[in-house]
N, C-alpha and C positions, 0 to 999 in steps of 0.2 A: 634343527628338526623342522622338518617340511609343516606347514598348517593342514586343516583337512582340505580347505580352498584350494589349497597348492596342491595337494596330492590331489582332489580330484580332476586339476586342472592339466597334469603332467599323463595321466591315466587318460585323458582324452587326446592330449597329445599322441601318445605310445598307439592308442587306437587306431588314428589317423594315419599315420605312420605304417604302423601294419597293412591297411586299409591299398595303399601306393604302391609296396614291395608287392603287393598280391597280384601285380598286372590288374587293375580293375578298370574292366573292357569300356562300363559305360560313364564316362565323361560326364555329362550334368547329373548321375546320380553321387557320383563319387566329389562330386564340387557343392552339392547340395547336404552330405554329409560333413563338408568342413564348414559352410557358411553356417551348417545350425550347430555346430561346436562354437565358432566364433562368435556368435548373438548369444547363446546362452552362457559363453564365459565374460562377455561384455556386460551382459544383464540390456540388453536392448530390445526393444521393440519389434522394429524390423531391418530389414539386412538386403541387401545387393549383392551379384559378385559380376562386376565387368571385365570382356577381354577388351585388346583393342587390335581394330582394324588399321595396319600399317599404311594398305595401299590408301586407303580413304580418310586416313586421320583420323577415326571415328570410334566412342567404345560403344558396343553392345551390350546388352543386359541378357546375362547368362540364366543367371540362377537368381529370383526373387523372395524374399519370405517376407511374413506379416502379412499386415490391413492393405489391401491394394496392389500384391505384388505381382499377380497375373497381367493387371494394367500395365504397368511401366513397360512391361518390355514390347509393347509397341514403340518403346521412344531409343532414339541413337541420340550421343553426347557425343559433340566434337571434342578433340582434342585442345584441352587449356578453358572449354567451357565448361560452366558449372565446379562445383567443389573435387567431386572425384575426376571430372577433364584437367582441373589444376594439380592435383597430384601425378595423372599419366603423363600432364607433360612436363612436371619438376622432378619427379620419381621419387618423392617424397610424402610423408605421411604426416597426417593434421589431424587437428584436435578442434572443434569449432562446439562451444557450447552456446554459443549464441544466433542459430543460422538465419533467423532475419534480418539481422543486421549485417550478417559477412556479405560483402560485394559481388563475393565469387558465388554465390549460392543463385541455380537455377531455379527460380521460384515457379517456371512456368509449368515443371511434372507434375510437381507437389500440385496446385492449383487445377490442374487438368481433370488428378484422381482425387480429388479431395482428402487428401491427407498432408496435414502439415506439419514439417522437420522444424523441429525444435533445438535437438542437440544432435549432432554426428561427430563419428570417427571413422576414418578413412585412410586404408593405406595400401602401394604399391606392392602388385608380386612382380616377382622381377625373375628373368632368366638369364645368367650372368647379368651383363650393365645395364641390360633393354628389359624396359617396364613392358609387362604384355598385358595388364589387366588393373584393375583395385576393387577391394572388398572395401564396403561402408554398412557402419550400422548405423542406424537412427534411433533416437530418441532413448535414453536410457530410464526403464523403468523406475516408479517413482517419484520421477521428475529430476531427478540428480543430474550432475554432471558427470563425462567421462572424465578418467585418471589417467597418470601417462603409464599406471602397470596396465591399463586395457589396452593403451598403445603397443605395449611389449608384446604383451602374449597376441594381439592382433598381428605384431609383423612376423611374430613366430607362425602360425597357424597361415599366411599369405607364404612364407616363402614354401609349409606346404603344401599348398593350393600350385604355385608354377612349378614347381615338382612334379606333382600328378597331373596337371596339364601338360608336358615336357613327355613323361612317362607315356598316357595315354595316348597322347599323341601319334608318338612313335609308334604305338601296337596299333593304332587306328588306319597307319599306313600303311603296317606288315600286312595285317588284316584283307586291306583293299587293295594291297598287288596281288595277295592270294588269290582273293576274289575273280580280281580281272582275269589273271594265270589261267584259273579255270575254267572262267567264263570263255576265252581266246582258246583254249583247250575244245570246249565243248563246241563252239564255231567251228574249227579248224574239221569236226569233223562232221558241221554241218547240223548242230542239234541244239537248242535253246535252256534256259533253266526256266524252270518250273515253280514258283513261288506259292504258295497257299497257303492256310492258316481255317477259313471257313470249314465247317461243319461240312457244308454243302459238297466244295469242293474236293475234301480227305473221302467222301465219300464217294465220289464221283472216281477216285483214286483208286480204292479199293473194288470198284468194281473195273477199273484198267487190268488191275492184277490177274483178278481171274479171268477177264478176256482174253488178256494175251498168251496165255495156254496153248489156246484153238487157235485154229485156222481160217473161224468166221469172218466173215464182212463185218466192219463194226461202223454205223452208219452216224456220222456225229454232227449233231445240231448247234444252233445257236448264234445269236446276233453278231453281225460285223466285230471286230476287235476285240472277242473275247478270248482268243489261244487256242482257238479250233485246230491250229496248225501242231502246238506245245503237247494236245492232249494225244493227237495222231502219234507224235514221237515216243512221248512215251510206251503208250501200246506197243509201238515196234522194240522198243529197248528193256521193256520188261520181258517180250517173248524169245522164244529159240532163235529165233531169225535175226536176232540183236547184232551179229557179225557180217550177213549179208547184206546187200545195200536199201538206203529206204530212198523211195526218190518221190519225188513233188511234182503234183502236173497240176494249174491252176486252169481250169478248164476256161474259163473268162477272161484271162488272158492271152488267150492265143486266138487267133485268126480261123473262122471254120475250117477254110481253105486247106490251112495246112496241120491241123488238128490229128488228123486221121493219121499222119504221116508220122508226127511228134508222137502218137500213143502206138502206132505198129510197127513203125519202121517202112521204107518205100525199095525198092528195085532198080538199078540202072535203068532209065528211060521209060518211067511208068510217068512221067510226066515234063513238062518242058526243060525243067530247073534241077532233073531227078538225073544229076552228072553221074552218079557212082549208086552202091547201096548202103542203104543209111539201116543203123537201127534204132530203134525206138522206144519208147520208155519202157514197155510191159518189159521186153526181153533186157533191158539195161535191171529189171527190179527183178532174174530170174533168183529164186530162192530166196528172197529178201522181202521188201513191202511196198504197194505202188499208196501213194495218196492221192487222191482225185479232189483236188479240192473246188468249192462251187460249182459241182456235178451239175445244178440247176442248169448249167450254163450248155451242157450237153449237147450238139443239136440231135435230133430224133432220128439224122441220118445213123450217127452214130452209134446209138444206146441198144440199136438192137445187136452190133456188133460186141460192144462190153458185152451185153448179156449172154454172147456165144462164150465170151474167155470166163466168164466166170461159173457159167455152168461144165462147158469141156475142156478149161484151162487151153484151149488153141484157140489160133486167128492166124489169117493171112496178111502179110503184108501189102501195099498199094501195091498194084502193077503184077503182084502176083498168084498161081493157084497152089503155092507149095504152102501146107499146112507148119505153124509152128507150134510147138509145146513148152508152156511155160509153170513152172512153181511159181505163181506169186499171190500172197494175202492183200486184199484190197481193202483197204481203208479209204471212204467218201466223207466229204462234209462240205454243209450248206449253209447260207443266213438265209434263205428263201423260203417259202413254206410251204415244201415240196409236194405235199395231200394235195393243196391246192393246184400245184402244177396238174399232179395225178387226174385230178378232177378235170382237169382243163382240157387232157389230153395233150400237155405239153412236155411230159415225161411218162414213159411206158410203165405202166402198172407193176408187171413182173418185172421188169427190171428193180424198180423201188422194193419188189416184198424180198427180193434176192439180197440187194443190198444192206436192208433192215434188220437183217438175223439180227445185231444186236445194238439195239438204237444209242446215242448217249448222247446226251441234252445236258447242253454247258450253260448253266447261267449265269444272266449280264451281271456285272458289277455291282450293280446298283442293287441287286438282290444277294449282293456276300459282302457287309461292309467291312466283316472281320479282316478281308483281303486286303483292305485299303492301304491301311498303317505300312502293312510287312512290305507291299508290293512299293509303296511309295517308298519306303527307306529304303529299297532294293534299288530304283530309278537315281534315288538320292544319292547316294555309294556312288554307284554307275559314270554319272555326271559329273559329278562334285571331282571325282581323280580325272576326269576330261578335260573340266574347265580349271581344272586346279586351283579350288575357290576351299576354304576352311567350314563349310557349312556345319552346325550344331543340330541340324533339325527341323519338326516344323514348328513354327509357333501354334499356341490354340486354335486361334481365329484360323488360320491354317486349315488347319486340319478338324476342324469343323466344317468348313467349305467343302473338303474334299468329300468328308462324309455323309453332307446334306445334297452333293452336288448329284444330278442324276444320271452323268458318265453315257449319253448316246452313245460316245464312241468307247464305250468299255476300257478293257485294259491299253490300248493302243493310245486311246487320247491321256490316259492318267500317263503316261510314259513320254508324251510329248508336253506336257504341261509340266510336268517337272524339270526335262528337259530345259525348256524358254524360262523356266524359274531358277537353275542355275545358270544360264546366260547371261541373264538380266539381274540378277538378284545379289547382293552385298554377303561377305562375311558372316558369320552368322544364321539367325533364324532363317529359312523358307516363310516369307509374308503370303498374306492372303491375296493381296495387289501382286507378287512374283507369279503365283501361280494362274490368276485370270486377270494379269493386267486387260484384254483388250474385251475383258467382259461384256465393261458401261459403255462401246462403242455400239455393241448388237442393235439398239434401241435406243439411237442419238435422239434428244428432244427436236432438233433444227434439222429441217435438209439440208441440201446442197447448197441451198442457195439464201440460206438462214432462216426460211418460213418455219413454220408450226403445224402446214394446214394437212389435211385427213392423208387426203394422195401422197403425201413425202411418207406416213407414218406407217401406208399400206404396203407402198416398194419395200420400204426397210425391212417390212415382215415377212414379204412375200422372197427376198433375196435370201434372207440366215433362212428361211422355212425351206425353200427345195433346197437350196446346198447344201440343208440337214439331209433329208430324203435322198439326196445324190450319192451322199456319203456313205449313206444307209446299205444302198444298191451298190457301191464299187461305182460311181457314175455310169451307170450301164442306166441308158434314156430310155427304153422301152421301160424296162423293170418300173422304174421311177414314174414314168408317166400314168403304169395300171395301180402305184402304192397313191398316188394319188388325186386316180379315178379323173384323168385329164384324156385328150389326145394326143399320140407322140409329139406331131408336129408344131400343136401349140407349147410344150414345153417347151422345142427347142427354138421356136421365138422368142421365151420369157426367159429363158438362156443369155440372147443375141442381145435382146430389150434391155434386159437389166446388169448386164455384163458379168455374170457368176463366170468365176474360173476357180478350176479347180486348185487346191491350195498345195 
């Protein structure tokens, strides 16, 4: 007959166990449920559970509990160093009640976080012959010693643990081909996924839906990198028009020159180059949606000509007087501060009140931090099957960063910094150093040439300062020169001067 210790001990087994058969999607909560079975039927203090890094020889600290356990896992353990590295690389389990005297005991974590291991027990989970991790408990309350039935039910509860590591795993990669699947899906036919979480944003959603109803201009605002392109698509894929085509014209990217040509279409011999008749984007978007993105960029020759198609749906092509007629719903967006242009007389009045039927203002990152999380573990997914790296997440410090950080470059730059954080970044957690390694270079103490003195410290600032603003503008030098309040041409000296290239 079982004791009541034993049955309560078998009864958390059987839980755990259920817990593995059930597909349980998220990994360190489901490892985080057997470490605090394994400390509480240990009777210890606090608890570890390390994988281990094959390519790097190294375990990382998965899941921490107790006094100081958010600390540790800034630290990695080589493999064969410290007590649990001797375990991963003997694939054997220890009993050490004395741990300032054991040899193998790394005294320098304990010492770093100021918590000192007194007694531990440590043992390997294993997936067939290969060790992939070790649970350790520390310090067993009352000051006791571990026993070798703690040893037992520990290597029961570990093998577990690579179970539902083994498990997880598996569905973490059905998961992420799905993901990809769809995502290459939704590519293919040229349209992006959409991530959100904020208040802000659901909200901003909810007003796409009734948008895209009608047939209005919906005029969309908002800083460099924030998915002004994501939010255009949707409108089109929530509307009737969803089947016809949506097409993209970045008005800043293309050459004045041959602008008109790209948005109307041209005529055999309406111009040197004009070998055949071309057609052009409105009538490529007939019954569908045109996007005009950085409208700002327009030139004035232009805008009175949009403003013919969008009041009489016609325009002629270059070279010729043959009117066309087109169905298309015109979606614009800017990061510019288009009133301003208005005022300037750098975009036509009527044009902008035509456009504005119905305004929708995206804001930056740094104003929806709820986005953070979702979008970074979306980057993270993303990447992590690119670089085919085992990543767990972010650590704290982590993602503290991300949420303190103020994101100039909105969704675009968080997307590239996770990016160079799975390039760069080890097995395991996302660090706060993976994601702004080249931070503490912005503001080196030394110039070039090792001084300290004022002029080395003003370039440095004066260099990340416009390459901010450049970035801000799409490197378009005029924009950049009036954000800030220069002459063009001395910008593009402090350009030549300080050798800024675009990144």
């Amino acid at each position: 007959m079982l004791s009541k210790i034993d049955s309560r001990k078998f009864n958390t087994l059987i839980e755990i166990s259920t817990l593995i058969n059930s597909n349980y999607a998220d990994l360190v909560s489901l490892l985080t449920h057997i470490l605090e079975a394994a400390t509480a039927l240990s009777q210890g203090e606090a608890s570890s559970l390390l994988l281990v890094n094959q390519e790097s020889r190294e375990l990382y600290f998965v899941v921490t509990l107790g006094s100081k356990g958010q600390e540790v896992k800034k630290y990695t353990v080589k493999l064969g160093e410290g007590i649990a590295g001797w375990v991963a690389a003997h694939d054997k389990s220890i009993i050490v009640n004395d741990v300032g005297r054991d040899k193998r005991h790394l005294s320098a974590i304990s010492e770093s976080i100021g918590y000192p291991s007194e007694t531990m027990i440590a043992v390997p989970m294993r997936i067939k012959d290969q060790c992939i991790g070790v649970i350790e408990i520390l310090n067993k309350k009352d000051g006791r010693n571990f026993t070798q039935e703690d040893l037992e039910w520990l290597e029961i509860l570990a093998n577990q643990a690579a179970l539902a590591i083994q498990n997880t795993r598996s569905f973490e990669r059905a998961q992420g081909e799905i993901q990809l699947l769809h995502q290459e899906l939704q590519k293919d036919k040229g349209y992006h996924t959409l991530i959100a979480k904020s208040p802000l944003i659901l909200e901003k959603l909810e007003m796409i839906d009734r948008a895209a109803k009608t047939d209005s201009s919906v005029f969309i605002l908002g800083e460099s990198g924030v998915g002004k392109e994501l939010f255009a698509e949707q409108i089109h894929l929530r509307s009737l028009r969803n089947k016809a085509p949506f097409v993209r014209v970045n008005c800043a990217a293309l050459p004045e020159g041959i602008l008109e040509s790209e948005l109307f279409g041209h005529v055999k011999g309406a111009f040197t180059s004009a070998v055949q008749d071309r057609q052009g984007r409105f009538m490529t978007a007939d019954g569908g949606t045109i996007f005009l993105d950085e409208i700002g960029d327009l030139p004035l020759s232009l805008q009175s000509k949009l403003l013919r198609v969008i009041q009489e749906k016609t325009f002629e092509k270059v070279g010729s007087d043959v009117s066309v007629t087109v169905n298309v719903r015109i979606l614009a967006a800017t990061n510019k501060d288009i009133e301003a242009l208005v005022e300037r007389g750098e975009f036509r009045r009527d044009l902008y009140y035509r456009l504005n039927v119905l305004p929708l203002y995206i804001p930056p990152l740094r104003q929806r931090p709820e986005d953070i999380p979702v979008l970074a573990d979306f980057f993270l997914q993303k990447y992590k099957a690119e670089t085919k790296k085992q990543f767990i997440g972010f650590s704290n410090e982590a993602m503290e960063e991300m949420l303190s950080y103020s994101w100039p470059g909105n969704v675009r730059e968080l997307e590239n910094s996770i990016e160079r954080a799975c390039v760069i970044g080890k097995d395991g957690w996302i660090r706060k150093e993976d994601l702004f390694f080249n931070r503490k270079n912005f503001f080196p103490d030394h110039g070039e040439d090792g001084s300290r003195n004022l002029k080395n410290a003003v370039n440095v600032f004066k260099v990340h300062y416009i390459q901010k603003v450049l970035e801000e503008n799409n490197w378009n030098q005029t924009e950049t020169a009036k954000a800030l309040d220069i002459q063009r041409t001395y910008l593009s000296r402090l350009i030549k001067e300080l050798s800024i290239k675009e990144k």
